[in-house]
C-alpha positions in Angstrom: 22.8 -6.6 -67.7 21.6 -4.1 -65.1 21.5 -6.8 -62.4 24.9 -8.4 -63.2 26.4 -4.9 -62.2 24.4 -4.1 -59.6 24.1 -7.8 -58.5 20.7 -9.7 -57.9 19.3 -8.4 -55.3 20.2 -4.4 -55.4 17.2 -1.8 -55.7 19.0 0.8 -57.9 17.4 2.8 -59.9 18.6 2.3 -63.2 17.5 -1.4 -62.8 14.0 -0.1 -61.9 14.0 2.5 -65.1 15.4 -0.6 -67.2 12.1 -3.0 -66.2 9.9 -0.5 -66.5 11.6 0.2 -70.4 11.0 -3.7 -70.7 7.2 -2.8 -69.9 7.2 -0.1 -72.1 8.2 -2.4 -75.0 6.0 -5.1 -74.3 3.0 -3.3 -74.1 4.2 -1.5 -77.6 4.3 -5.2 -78.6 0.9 -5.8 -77.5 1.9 -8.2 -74.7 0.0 -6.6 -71.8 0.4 -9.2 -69.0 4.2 -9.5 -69.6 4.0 -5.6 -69.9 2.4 -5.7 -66.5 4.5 -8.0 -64.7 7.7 -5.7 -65.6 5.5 -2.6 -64.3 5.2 -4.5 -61.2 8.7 -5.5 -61.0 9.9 -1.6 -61.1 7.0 -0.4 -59.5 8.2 -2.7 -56.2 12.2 -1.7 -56.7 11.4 2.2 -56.6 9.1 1.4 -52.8 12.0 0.1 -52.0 13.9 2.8 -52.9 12.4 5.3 -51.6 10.3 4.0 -49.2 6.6 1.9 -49.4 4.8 4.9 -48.1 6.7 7.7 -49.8 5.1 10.0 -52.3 7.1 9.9 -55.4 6.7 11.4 -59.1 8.6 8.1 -60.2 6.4 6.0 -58.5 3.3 7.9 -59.6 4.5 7.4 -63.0 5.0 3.5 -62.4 1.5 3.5 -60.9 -0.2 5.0 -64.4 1.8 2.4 -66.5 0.3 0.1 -64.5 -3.3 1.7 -65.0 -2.8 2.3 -68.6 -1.5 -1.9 -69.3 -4.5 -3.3 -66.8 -6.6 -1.1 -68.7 -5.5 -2.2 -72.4 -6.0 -5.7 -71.1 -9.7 -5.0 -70.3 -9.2 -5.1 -66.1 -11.1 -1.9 -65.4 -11.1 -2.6 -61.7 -7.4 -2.9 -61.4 -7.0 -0.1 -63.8 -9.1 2.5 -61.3 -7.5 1.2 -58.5 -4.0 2.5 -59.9 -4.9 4.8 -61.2 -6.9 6.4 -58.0 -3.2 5.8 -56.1 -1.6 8.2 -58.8 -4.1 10.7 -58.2 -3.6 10.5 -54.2 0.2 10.3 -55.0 0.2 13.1 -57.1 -2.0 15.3 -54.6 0.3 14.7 -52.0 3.4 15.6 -54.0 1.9 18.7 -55.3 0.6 19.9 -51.7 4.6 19.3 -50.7 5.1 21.3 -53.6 3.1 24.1 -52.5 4.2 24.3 -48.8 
């Protein structure tokens, strides 16, 4: 519904929250990979929001969704590899914080 408003091919944030809801439920439902691929989906729309290389507590909190669904589905590796860009992320948004 999001992207009928919005249209196809808008980054908006409410479509990027609605995915990552959709990821949310999946992974409730046990469905990991399809949990996953809706992580990705938001996690890519809020780079392009606010920018590939921008430190951001929504994206840090897209990143350990994704760390918490590779990790229910057994993918240690992938898991650690999110989860060691939400640590960086949040480093560098709490050293912004602090300055």
């Amino acid at each position: 519904m999001m992207r009928t408003i919005y249209s196809e091919d808008t980054a908006h944030p409410d479509i990027a929250a609605s995915l990552n809801n959709l990821g949310n439920a999946w992974r409730a439902l046990g469905d990991h990979r399809t949990a996953v691929s809706y992580y990705e989906q938001s996690l890519h729309m809020r780079q392009t929001i606010y920018g590939e290389d921008t430190a951001h507590p929504d994206i840090a909190n897209w990143l350990n969704n994704l760390c918490v669904a590779w990790r229910d589905l057994g993918d240690y590796g992938n898991a650690i590899g999110y989860f060691d860009l939400m640590k960086q992320m949040k480093q560098i948004i709490g050293n912004s914080n602090t300055s």
